[in-house]
PAZAPA-4460 file (N, C-alpha, C; in steps of 0.05 Angstrom, whole numbers, plus 32768, in hexadecimal, padded with zeros to 4 digits):
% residues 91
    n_x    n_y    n_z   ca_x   ca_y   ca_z    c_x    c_y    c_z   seq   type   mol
   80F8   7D89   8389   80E3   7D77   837F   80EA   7D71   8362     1      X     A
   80E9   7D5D   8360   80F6   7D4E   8343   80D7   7D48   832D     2      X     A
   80D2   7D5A   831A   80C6   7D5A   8309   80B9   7D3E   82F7     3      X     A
   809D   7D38   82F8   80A2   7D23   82EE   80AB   7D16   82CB     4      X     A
   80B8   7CFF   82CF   80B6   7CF9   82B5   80A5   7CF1   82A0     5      X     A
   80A9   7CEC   8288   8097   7CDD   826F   80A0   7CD4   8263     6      X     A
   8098   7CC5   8247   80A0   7CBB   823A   80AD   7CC9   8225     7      X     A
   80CC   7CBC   8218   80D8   7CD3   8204   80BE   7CCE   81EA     8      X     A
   80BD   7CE8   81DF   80A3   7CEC   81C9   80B9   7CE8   81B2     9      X     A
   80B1   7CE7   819A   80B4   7CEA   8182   80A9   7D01   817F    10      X     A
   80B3   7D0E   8164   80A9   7D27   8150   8092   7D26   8151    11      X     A
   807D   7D07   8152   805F   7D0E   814C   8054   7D0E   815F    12      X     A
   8066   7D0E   817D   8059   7D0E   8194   8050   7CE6   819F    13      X     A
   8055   7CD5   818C   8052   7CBD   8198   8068   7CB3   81A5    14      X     A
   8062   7CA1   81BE   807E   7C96   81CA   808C   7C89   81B5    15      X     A
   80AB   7C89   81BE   80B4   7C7C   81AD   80BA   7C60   81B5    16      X     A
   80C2   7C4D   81A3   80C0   7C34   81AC   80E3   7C2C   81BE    17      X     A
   80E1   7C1F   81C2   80FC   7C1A   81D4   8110   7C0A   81CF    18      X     A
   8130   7C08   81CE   8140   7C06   81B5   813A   7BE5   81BE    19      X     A
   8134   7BDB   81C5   8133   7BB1   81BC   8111   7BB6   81B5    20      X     A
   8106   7BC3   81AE   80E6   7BBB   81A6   80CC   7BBA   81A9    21      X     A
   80D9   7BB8   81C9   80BD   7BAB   81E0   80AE   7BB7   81DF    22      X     A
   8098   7BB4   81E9   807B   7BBC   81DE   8071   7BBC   81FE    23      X     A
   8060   7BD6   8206   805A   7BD0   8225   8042   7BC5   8228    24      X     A
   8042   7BB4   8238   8019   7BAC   8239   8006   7BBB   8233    25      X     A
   7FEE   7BB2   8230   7FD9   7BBF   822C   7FD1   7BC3   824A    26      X     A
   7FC4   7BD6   824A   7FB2   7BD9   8271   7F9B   7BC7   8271    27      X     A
   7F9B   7BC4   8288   7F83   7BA8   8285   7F6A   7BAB   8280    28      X     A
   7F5F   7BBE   827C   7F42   7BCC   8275   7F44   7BC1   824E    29      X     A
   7F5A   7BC4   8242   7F60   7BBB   8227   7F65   7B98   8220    30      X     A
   7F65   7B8E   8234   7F73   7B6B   822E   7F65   7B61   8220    31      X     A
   7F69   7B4A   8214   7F52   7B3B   81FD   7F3D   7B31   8206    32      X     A
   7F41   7B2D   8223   7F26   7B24   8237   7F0A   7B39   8234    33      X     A
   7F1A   7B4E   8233   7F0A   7B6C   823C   7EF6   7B78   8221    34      X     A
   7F09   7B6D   820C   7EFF   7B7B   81F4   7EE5   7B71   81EC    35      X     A
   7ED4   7B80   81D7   7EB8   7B7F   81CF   7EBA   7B60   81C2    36      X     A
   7EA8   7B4F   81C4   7EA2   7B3B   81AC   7E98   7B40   8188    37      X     A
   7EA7   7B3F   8174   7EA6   7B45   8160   7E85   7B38   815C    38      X     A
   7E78   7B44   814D   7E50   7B45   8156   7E4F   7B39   8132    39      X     A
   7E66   7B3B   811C   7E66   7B38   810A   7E65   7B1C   80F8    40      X     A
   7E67   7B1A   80E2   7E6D   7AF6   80DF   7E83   7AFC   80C7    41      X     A
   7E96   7AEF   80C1   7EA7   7AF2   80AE   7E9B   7AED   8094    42      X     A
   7EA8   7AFB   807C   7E98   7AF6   8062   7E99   7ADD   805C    43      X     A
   7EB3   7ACF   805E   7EB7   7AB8   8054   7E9E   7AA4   8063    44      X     A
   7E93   7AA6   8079   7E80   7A91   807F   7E5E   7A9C   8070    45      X     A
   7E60   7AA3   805C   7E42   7AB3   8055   7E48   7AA0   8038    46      X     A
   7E29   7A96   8037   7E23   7A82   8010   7E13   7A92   8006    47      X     A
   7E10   7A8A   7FF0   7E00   7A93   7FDC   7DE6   7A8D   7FDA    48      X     A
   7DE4   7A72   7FF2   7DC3   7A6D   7FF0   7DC0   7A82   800B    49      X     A
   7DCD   7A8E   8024   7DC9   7AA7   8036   7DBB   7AB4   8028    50      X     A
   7DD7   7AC5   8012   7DC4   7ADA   8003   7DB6   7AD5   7FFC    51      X     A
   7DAE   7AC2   7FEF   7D93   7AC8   7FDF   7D78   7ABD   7FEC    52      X     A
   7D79   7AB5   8009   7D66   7AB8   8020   7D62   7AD1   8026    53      X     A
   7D69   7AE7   801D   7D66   7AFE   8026   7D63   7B0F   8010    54      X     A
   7D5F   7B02   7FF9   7D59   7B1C   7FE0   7D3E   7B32   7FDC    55      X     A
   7D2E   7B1D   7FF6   7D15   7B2D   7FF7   7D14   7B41   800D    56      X     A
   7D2F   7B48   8019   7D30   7B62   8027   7D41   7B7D   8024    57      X     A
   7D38   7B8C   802F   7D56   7BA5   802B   7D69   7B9C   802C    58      X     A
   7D84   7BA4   8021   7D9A   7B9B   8026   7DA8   7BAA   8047    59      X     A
   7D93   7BB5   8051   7DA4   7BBC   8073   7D94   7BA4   8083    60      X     A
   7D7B   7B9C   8083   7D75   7B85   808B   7D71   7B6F   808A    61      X     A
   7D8A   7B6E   8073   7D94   7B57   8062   7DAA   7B4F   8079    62      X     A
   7DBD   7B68   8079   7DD1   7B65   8083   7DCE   7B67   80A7    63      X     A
   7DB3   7B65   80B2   7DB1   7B62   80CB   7DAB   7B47   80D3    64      X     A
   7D96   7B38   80C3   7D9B   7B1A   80C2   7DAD   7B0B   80C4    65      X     A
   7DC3   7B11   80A7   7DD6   7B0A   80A8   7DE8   7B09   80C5    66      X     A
   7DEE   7B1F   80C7   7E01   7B24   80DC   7E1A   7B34   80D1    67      X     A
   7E20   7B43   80BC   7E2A   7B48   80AC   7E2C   7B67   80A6    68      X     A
   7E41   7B71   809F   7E3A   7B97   8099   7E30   7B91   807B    69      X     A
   7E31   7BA8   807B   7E1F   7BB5   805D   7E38   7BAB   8044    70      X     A
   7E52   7BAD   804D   7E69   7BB1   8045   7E77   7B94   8039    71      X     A
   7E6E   7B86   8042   7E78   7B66   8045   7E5E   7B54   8036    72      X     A
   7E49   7B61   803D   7E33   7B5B   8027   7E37   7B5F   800E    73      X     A
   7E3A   7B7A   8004   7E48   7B7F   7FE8   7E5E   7B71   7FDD    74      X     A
   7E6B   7B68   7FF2   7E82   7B5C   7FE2   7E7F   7B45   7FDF    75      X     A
   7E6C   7B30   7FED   7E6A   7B24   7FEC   7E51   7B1E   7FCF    76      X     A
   7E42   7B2F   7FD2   7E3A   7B2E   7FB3   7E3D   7B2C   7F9B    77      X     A
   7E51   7B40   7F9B   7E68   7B43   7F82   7E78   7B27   7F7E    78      X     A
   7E7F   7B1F   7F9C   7E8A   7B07   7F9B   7E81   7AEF   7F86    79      X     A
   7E5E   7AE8   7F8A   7E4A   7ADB   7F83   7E43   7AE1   7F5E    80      X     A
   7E4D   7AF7   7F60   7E3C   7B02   7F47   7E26   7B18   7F44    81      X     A
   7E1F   7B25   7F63   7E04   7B2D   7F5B   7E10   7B4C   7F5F    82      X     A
   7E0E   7B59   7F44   7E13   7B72   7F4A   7DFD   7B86   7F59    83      X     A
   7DE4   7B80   7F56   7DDB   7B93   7F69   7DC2   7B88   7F7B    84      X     A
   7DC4   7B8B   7F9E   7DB1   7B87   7FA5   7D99   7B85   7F97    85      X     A
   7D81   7B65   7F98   7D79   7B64   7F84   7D57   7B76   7F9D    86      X     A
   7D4D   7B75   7FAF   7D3A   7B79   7FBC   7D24   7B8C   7FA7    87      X     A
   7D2A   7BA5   7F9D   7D17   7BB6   7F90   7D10   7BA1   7F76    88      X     A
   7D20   7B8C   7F6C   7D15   7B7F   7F5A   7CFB   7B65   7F62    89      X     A
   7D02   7B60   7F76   7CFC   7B48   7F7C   7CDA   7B53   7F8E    90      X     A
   7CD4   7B6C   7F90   7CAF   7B6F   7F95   7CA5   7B6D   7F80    91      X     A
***
C-alpha cells in the first residue's frame, strides 16, 4: 500500500508555490459569486454636508446611517477639518 501524498511544505509549513507560478483555484465555496457583499460605502463617496447631517448623533450611529465604520468616519473628518466628533457639543 502506497502511502499517501501532499504537498512539498516549506520551513513555515506553507505549500510551496510551483517553479512557473501557477496559482491553484480557489474551491468553489470561495468564488467571487460566493463571497459576502461588502455592507460598507467607500470614504471617498461620503461629503461634508453627510457629516454634518449627523452632528446631532453619537459618532457609532453616525456611522450606522452612514453606512460607514467608526474608522473611515474619522478620517474622513480629519479629512474635512473637524478634529473631534462634534455631538457632546451640539446638546
Amino acid at each position: 500500500v502506497k502511502a499517501p501524498t501532499s504537498l512539498p511544505t516549506s520551513a513555515s509549513g506553507l505549500p510551496e508555490t510551483t517553479p512557473g507560478g501557477t496559482v491553484k483555484p480557489r474551491p468553489a465555496n470561495q468564488s467571487r459569486e460566493n463571497r459576502r457583499v461588502r455592507q460598507f460605502r467607500s470614504a471617498s463617496e461620503i461629503t461634508q454636508e453627510e457629516l454634518a447631517s449627523c452632528f446631532h448623533l453619537p459618532s457609532e450611529a453616525a456611522c450606522r446611517k452612514l453606512g460607514i465604520g467608526l474608522t473611515v468616519l474619522k478620517r474622513q473628518c480629519r479629512k474635512f477639518g473637524i478634529k473631534r466628533w462634534p455631538f457632546r457639543k451640539m446638546k
